[in-house]
VOVEX-539453 format. One record per residue (C-alpha): residue number from 1; residue in three letters; y, x, z. Coordinates in nm, 2 decimals, decimal comma, always signed. Example, Ala and Ser with C-alpha at 12.3 -4.5 7.8 and 13.67 -1.06 7.14 Angstrom:
REM residues 2
<site 1; "ala"; <-0,45; +1,23; +0,78>>
<site 2; "ser"; <-0,11; +1,37; +0,71>>
This chain:
REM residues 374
<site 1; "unk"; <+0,00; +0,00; +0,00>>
<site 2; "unk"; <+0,24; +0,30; +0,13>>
<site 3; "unk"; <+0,17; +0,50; -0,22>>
<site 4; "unk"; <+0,24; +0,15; -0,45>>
<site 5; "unk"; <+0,46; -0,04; -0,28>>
<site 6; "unk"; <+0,64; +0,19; -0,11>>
<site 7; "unk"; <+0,72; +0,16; +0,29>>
<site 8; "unk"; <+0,86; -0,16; +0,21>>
<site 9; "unk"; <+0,46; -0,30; +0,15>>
<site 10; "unk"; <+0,41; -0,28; +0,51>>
<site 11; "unk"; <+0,66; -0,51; +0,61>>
<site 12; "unk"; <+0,46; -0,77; +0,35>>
<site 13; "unk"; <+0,20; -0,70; +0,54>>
<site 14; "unk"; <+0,29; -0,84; +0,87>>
<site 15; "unk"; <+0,38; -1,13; +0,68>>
<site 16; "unk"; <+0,07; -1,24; +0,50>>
<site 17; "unk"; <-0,06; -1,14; +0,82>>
<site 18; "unk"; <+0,15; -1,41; +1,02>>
<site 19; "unk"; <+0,06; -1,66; +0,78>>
<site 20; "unk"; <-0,32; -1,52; +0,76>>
<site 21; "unk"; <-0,37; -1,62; +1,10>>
<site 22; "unk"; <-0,31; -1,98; +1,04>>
<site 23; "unk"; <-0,55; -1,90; +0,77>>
<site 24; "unk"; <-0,79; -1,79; +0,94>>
<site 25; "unk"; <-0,78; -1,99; +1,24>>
<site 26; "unk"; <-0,86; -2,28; +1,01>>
<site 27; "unk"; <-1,12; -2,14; +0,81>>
<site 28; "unk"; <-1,33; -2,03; +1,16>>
<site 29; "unk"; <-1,30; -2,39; +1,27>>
<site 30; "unk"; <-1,38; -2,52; +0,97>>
<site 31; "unk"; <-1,69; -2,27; +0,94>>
<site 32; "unk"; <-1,79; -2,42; +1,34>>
<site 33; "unk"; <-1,77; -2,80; +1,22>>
<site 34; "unk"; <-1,96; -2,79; +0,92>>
<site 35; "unk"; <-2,22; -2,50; +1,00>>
<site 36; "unk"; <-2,64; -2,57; +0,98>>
<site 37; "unk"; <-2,94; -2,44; +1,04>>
<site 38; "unk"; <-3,15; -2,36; +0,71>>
<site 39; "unk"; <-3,51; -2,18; +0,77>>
<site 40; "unk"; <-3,45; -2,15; +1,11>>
<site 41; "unk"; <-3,10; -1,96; +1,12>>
<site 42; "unk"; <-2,76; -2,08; +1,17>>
<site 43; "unk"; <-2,55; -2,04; +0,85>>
<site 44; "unk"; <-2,22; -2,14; +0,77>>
<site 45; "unk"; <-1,93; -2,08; +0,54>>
<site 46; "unk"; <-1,69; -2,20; +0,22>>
<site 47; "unk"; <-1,95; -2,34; +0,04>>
<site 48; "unk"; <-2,06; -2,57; +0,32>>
<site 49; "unk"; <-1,72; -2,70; +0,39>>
<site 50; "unk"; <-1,60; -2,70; +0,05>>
<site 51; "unk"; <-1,87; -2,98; +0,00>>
<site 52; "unk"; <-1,72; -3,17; +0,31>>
<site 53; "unk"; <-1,35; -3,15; +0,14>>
<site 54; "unk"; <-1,46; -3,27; -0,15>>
<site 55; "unk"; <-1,76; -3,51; -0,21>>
<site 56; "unk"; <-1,97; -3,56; -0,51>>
<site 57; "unk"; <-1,99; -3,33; -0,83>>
<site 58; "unk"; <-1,65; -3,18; -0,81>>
<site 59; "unk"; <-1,71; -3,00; -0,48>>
<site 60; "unk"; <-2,08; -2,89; -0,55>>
<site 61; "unk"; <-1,93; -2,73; -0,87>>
<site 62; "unk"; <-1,60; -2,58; -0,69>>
<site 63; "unk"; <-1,89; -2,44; -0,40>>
<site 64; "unk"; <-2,06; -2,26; -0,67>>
<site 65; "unk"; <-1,78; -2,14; -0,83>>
<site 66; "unk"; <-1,66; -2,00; -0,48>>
<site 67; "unk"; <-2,00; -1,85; -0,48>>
<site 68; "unk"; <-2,02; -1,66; -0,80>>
<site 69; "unk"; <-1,68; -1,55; -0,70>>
<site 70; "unk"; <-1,72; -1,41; -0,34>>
<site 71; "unk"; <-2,08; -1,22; -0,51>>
<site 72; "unk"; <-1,85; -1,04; -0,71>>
<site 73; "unk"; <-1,56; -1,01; -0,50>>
<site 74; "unk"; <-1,74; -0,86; -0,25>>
<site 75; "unk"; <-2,06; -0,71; -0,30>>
<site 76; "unk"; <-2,00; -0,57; -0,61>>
<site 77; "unk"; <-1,64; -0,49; -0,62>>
<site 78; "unk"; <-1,58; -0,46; -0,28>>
<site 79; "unk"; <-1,79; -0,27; -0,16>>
<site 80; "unk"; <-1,70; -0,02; -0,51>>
<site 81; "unk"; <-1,37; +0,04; -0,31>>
<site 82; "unk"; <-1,57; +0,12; +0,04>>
<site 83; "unk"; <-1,78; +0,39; -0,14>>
<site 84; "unk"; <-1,47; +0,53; -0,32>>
<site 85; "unk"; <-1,27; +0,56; -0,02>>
<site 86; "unk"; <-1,57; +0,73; +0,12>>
<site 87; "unk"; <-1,59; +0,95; -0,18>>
<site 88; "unk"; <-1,24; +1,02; -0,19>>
<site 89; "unk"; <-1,20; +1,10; +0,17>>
<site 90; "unk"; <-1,49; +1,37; +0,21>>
<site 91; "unk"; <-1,41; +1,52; -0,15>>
<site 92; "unk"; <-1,11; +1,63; +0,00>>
<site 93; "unk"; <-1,22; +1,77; +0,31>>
<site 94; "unk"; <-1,50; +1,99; +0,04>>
<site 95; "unk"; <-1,22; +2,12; -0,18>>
<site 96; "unk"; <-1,02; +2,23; +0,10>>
<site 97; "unk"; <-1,29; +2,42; +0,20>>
<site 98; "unk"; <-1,41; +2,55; -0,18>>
<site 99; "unk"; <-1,67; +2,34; -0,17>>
<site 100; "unk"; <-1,75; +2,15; -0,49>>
<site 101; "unk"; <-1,93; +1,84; -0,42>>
<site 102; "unk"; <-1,97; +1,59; -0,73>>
<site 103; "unk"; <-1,89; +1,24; -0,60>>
<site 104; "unk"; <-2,22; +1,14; -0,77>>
<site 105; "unk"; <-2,40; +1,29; -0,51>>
<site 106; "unk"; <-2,17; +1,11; -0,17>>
<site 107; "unk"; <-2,23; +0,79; -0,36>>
<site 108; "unk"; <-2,62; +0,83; -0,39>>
<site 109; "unk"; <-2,60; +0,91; -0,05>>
<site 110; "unk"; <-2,43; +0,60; +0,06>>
<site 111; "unk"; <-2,63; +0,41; -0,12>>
<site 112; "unk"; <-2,94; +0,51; +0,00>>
<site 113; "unk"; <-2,81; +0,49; +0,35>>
<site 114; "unk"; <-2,71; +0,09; +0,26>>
<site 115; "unk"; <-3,06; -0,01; +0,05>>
<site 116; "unk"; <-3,25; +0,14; +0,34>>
<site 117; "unk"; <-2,99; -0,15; +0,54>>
<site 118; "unk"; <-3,02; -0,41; +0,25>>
<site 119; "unk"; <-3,43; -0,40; +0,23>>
<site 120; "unk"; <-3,51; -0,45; +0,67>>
<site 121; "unk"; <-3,34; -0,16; +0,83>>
<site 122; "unk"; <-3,10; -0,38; +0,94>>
<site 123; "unk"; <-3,12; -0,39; +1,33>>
<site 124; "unk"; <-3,25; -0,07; +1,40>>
<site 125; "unk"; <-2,89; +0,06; +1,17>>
<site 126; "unk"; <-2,68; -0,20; +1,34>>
<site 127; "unk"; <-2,75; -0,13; +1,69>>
<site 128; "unk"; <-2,60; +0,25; +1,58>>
<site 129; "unk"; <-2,32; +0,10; +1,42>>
<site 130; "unk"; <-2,21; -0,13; +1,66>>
<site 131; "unk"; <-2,17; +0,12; +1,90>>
<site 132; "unk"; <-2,02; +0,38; +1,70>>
<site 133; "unk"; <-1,77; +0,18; +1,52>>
<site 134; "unk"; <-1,58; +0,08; +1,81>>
<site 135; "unk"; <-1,61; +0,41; +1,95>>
<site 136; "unk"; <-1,45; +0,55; +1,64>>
<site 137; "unk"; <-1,20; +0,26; +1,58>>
<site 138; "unk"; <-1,11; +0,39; +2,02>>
<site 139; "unk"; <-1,09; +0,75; +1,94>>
<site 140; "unk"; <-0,89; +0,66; +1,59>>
<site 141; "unk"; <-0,63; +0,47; +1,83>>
<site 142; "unk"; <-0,54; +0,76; +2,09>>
<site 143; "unk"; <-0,51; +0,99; +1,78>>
<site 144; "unk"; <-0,29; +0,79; +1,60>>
<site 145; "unk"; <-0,07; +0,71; +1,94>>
<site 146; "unk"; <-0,08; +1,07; +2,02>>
<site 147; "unk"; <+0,02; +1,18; +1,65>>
<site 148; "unk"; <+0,32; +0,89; +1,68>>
<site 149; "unk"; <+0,38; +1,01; +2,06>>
<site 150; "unk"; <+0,49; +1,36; +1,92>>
<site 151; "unk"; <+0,73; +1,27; +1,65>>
<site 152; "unk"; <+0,85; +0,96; +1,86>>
<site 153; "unk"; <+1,24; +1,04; +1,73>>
<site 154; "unk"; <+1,10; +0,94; +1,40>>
<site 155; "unk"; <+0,98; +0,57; +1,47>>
<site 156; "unk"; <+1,32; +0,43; +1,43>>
<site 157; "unk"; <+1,35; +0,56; +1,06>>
<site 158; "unk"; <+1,00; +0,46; +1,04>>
<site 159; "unk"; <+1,14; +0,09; +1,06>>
<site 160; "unk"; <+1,44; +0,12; +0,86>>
<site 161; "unk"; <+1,18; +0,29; +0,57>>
<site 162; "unk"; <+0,99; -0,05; +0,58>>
<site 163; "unk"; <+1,27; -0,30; +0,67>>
<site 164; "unk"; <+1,49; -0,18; +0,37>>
<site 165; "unk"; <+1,25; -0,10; +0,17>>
<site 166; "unk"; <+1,09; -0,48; +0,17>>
<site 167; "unk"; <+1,40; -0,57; -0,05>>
<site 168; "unk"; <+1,55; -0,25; -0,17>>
<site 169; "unk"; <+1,25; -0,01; -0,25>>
<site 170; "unk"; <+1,45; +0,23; -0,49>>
<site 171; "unk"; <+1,69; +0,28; -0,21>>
<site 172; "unk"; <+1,40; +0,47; +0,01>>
<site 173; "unk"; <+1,19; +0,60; -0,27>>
<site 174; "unk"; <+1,44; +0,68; -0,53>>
<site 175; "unk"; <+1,45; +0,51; -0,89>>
<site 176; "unk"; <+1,18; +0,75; -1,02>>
<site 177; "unk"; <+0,91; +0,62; -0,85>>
<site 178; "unk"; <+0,98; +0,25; -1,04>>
<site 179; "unk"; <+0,89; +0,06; -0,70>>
<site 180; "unk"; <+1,03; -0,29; -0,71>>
<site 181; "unk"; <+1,05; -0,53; -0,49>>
<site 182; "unk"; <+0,77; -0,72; -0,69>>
<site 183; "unk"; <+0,54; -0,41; -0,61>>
<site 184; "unk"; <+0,66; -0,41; -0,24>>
<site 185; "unk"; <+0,56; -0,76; -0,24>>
<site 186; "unk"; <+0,25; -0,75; -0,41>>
<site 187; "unk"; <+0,09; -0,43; -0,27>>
<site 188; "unk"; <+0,14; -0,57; +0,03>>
<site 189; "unk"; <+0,02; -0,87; +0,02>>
<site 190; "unk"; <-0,30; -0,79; -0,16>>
<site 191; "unk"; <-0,36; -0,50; +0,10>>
<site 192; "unk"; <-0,29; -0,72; +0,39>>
<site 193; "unk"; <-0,52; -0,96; +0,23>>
<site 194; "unk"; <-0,79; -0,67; +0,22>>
<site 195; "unk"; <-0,73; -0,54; +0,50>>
<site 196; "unk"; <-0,78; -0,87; +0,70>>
<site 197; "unk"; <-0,94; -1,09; +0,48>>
<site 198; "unk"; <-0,73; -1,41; +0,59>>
<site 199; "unk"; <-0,80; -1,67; +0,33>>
<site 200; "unk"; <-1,04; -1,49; +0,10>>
<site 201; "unk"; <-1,36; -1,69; +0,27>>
<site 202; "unk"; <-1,54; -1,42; +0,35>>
<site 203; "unk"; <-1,55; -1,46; +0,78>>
<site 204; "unk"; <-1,64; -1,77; +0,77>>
<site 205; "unk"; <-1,99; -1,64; +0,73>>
<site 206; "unk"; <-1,98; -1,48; +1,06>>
<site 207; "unk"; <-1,74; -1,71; +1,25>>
<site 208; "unk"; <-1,99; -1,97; +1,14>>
<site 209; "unk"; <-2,30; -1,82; +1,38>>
<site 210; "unk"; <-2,11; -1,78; +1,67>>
<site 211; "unk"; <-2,20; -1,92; +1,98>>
<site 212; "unk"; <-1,87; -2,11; +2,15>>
<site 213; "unk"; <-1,82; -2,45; +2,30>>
<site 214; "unk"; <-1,59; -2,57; +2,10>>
<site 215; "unk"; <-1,48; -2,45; +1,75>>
<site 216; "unk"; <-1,13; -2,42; +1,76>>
<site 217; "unk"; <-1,25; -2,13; +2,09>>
<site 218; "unk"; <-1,41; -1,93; +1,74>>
<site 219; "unk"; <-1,04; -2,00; +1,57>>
<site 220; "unk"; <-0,86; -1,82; +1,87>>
<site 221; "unk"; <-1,10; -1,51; +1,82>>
<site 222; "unk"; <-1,01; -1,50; +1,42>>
<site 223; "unk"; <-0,65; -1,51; +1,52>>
<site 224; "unk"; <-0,75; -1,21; +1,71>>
<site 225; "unk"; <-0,94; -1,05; +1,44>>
<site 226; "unk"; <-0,58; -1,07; +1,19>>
<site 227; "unk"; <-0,37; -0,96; +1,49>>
<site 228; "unk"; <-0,56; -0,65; +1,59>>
<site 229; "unk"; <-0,65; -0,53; +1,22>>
<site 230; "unk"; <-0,32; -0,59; +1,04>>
<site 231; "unk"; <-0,05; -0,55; +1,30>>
<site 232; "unk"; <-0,22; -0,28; +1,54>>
<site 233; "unk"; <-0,46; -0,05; +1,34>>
<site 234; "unk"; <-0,23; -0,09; +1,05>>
<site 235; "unk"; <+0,04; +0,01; +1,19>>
<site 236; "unk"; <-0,12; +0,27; +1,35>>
<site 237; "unk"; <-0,20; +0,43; +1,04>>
<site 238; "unk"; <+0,14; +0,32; +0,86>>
<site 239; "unk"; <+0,31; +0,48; +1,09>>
<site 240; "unk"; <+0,15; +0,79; +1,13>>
<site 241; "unk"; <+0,18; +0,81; +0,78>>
<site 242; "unk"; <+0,60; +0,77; +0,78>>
<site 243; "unk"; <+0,66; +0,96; +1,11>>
<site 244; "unk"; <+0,49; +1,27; +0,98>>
<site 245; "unk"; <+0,71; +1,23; +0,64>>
<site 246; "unk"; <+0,37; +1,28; +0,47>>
<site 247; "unk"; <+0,47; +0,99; +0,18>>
<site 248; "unk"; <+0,74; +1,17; +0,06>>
<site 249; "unk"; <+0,64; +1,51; +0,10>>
<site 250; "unk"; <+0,37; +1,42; -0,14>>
<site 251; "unk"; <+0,59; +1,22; -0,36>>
<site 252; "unk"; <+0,28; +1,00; -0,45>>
<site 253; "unk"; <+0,04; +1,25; -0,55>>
<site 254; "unk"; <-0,20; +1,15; -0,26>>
<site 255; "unk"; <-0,39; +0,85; -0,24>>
<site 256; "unk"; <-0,55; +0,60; -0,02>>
<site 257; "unk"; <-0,76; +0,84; +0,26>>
<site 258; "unk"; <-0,58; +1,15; +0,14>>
<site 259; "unk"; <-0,25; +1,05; +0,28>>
<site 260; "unk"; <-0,38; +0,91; +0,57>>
<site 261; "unk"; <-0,60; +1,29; +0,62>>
<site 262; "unk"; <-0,27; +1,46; +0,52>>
<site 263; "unk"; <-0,04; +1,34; +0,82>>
<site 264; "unk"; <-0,35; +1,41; +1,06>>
<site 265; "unk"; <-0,37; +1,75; +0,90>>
<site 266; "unk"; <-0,03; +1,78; +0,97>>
<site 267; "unk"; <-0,04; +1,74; +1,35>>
<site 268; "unk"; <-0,44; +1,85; +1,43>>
<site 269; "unk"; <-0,51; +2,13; +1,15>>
<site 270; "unk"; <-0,83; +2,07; +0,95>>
<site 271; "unk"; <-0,98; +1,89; +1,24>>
<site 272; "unk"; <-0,78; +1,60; +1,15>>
<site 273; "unk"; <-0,88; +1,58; +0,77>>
<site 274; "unk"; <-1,23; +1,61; +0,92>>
<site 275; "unk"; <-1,17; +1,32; +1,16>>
<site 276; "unk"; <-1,06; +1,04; +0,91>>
<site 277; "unk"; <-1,34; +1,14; +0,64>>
<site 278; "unk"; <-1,60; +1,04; +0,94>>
<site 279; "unk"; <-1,42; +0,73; +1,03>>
<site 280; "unk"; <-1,38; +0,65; +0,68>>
<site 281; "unk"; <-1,72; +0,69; +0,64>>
<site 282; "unk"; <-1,83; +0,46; +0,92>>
<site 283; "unk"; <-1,58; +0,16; +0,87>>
<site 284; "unk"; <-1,67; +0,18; +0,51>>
<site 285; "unk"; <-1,96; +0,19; +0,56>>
<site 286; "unk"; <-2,01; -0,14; +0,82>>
<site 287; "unk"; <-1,80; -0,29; +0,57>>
<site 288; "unk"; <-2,08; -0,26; +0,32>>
<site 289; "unk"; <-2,32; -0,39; +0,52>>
<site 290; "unk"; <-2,11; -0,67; +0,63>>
<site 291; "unk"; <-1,97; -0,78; +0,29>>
<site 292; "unk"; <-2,34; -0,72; +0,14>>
<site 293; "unk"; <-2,50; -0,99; +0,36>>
<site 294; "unk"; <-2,21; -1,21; +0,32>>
<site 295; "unk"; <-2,32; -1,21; -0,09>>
<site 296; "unk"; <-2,64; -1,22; -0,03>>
<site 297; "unk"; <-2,63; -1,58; +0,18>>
<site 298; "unk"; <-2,40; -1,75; -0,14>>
<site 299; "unk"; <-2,65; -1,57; -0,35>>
<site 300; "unk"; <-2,88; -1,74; -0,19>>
<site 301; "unk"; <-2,71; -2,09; -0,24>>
<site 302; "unk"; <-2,72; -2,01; -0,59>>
<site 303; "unk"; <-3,07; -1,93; -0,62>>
<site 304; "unk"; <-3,25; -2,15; -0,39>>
<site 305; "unk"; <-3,57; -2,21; -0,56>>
<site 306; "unk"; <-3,64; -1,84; -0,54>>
<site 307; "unk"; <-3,37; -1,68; -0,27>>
<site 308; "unk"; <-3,61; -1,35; -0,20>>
<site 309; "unk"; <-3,62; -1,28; -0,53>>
<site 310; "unk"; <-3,27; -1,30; -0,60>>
<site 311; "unk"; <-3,15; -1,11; -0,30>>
<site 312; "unk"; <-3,41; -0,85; -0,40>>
<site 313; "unk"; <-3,19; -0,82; -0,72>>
<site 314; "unk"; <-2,86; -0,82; -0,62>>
<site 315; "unk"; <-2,90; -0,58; -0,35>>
<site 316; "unk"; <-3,02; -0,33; -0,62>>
<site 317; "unk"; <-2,73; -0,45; -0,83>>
<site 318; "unk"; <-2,49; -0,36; -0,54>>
<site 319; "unk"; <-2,67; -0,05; -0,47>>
<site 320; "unk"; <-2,58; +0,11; -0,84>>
<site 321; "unk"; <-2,19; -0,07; -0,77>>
<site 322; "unk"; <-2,16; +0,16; -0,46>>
<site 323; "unk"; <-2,28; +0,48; -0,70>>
<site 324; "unk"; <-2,04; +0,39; -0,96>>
<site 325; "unk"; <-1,75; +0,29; -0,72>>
<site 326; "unk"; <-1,78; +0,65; -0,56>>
<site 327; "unk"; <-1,71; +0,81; -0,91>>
<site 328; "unk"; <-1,45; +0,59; -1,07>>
<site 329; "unk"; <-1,00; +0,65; -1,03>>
<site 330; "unk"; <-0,87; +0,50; -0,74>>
<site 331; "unk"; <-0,65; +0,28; -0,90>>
<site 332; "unk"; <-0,88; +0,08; -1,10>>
<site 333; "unk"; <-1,15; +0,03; -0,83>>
<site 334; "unk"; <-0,87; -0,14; -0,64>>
<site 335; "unk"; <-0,73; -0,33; -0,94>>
<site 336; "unk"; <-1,02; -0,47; -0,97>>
<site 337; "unk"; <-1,08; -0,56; -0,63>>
<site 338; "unk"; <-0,74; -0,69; -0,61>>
<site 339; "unk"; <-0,87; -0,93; -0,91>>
<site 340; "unk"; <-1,16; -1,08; -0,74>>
<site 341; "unk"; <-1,02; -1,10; -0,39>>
<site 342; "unk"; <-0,72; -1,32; -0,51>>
<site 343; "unk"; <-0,97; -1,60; -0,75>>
<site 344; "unk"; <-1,23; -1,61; -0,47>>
<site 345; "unk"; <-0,88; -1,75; -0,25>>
<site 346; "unk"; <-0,84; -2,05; -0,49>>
<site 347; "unk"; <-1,19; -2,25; -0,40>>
<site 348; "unk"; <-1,17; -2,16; -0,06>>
<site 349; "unk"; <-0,78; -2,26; +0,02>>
<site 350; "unk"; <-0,83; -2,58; -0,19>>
<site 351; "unk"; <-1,16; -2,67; +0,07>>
<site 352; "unk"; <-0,91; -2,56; +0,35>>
<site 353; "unk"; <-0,64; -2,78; +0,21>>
<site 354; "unk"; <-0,86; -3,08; +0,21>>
<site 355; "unk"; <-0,97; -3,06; +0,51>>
<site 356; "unk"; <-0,65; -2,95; +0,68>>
<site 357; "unk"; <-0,68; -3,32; +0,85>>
<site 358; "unk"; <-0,99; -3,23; +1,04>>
<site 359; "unk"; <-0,87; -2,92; +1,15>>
<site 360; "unk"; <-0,58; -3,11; +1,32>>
<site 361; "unk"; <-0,80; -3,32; +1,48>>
<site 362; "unk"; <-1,02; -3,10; +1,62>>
<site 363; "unk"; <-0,70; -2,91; +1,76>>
<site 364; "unk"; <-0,58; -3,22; +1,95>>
<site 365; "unk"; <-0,93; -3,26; +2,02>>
<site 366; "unk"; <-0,94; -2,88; +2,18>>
<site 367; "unk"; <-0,62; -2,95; +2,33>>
<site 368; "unk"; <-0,72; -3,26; +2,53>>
<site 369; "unk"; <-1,06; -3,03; +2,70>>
<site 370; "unk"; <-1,06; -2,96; +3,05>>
<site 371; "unk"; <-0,84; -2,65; +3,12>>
<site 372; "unk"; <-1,12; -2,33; +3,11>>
<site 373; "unk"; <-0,96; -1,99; +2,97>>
<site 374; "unk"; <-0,67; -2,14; +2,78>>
């Protein structure tokens, strides 16, 4: 967002991110109301409320299109832009050190690590994750804090970077970079929408299996979800990036995890190039497997007369995405990406819109419960 939209995109970001948490909120609701219980699991999502917002032909066809759409979105392109940011991130730390690594090689690696996932390594993998991910998303905050800590003087023109340049852009990056405000604008927005996934349909899938008493509690923890991805860790990150003047040092010649390694550089040597490639490689990483299973359930809707078959497939169809994702330019993987995420919105806002009356209701309904941990 920083490298094409300037400091200004961040600013856009807190906004779809204040709007994304309306979003949200309804969509984990939404996900509580209408979820079921198919072969013995709890499952839940879009395509279920979709059908509830809109009865007969038009909404079975506008739940398969939201389907085909969150497939792609997600498990192929998606998770192209995880192993790239993987790719990208430890490529660097190699050719600081002389090393030459061919990206083929970090993206065969990944995807062994995710097909091994994908084909029943799935709890003995998630027990590690889940208690290295937070442990690295823990250590990630005290680094940032301590990185923005020692260049505190430099938080104020941090804010005036993104403030000014949400409607002036040329006036922080100068006219030759060509950043608009319509680039401010949309690089936010379509990073803020990555970043938290407010709207896109895609949480639904897990807010639907969760275990509360009522479903607007699951709406509260979405809110959450926005507020401590997009206005804490991204900030975090945004801000280490600005304080250390890393953006314009570069003048654009880094991109996505190399700027982000570059202002850690800065402030912890090589350590800090080291650092980010690992947590890249782990919140990547947990994205794939979460986005993959995601696809695979709609994949499943689609294919429900033979639903191990066709997750068989398209797991090996996301396993040669994630190869050819780690290879590709940065700017198309996200172009694309940035394609998919933004169609897959327009089912699952239009099921959202049409139900927007029940969500109401079971607000007043949530509202009118016995006072617990409000």
């Amino acid at each position: 967002a920083l490298v094409s939209g300037g400091p200004g995109a961040i600013f856009w970001m807190w906004v779809s991110a204040f709007f994304g948490m309306a979003t949200i909120y309804a969509e984990a609701v939404l996900a509580q109301k209408y979820k079921t219980v198919e072969n013995g699991e709890v499952t839940g999502g879009p395509i279920y409320y979709i059908r509830q917002g809109f009865k007969g032909k038009f909404g079975k066809v506008l739940a398969v299109i939201f389907a085909c759409l969150i497939t792609v979105a997600l498990g192929f392109m998606g998770n192209m832009v995880q192993s790239n940011s993987i790719s990208e991130a430890f490529s660097s730390v190699l050719d600081a050190r002389n090393l030459e690594v061919s990206p083929i090689i970090i993206g065969l690696l990944i995807a062994v690590f995710s097909l091994f996932v994908f084909l029943g390594g799935t709890k003995r993998l998630a027990s590690v994750v889940e208690k290295l991910v937070p442990l690295m998303a823990g250590i990630y905050i005290v680094g940032s804090l301590v990185l923005i800590a020692m260049h505190i003087t430099e938080v104020p023109e941090a804010f005036r970077m993104i403030i000014v340049g949400a409607f002036t852009p040329r006036a922080i990056v100068g006219g030759a970079a060509g950043i608009t405000i319509r680039e401010a604008i949309r690089y936010g927005v379509a990073r803020g929408l990555f970043s938290n996934e407010a709207g896109m349909g895609s949480t639904p899938h897990a807010h639907a299996v969760a275990k509360v008493d009522h479903p607007c509690d699951q709406g509260l923890v979405a809110i959450c979800s926005v507020f401590i991805d997009t206005l804490i860790v991204l900030n975090l990150t945004a801000f280490s990036v600005l304080c250390t003047g890393q953006l314009h040092e570069y003048n654009q010649s880094l991109t996505a995890a190399e700027l982000t390694q570059a202002a850690f550089e800065s402030v912890y040597g090589h350590f800090g190039a080291i650092f980010i490639a690992i947590c890249m490689f782990f919140f990547a990483f947990s994205t794939i497997i979460g986005w993959y299973f995601f696809g695979e359930k709609n994949v499943r809707y689609l294919f429900k007369h033979h639903p191990a078959v066709a997750a068989k497939v398209y797991a090996a169809i996301v396993v040669v995405f994630i190869v050819v994702g780690s290879m590709l330019k940065v700017d198309l993987v996200w172009n694309l990406s940035d394609l998919f995420n933004s169609l897959m919105v327009i089912p699952n806002v239009l099921g959202l819109w049409a139900l927007s009356n029940v969500a109401k209701d079971l607000y007043d309904d949530w509202k009118k419960q016995p006072a617990k941990v409000k």
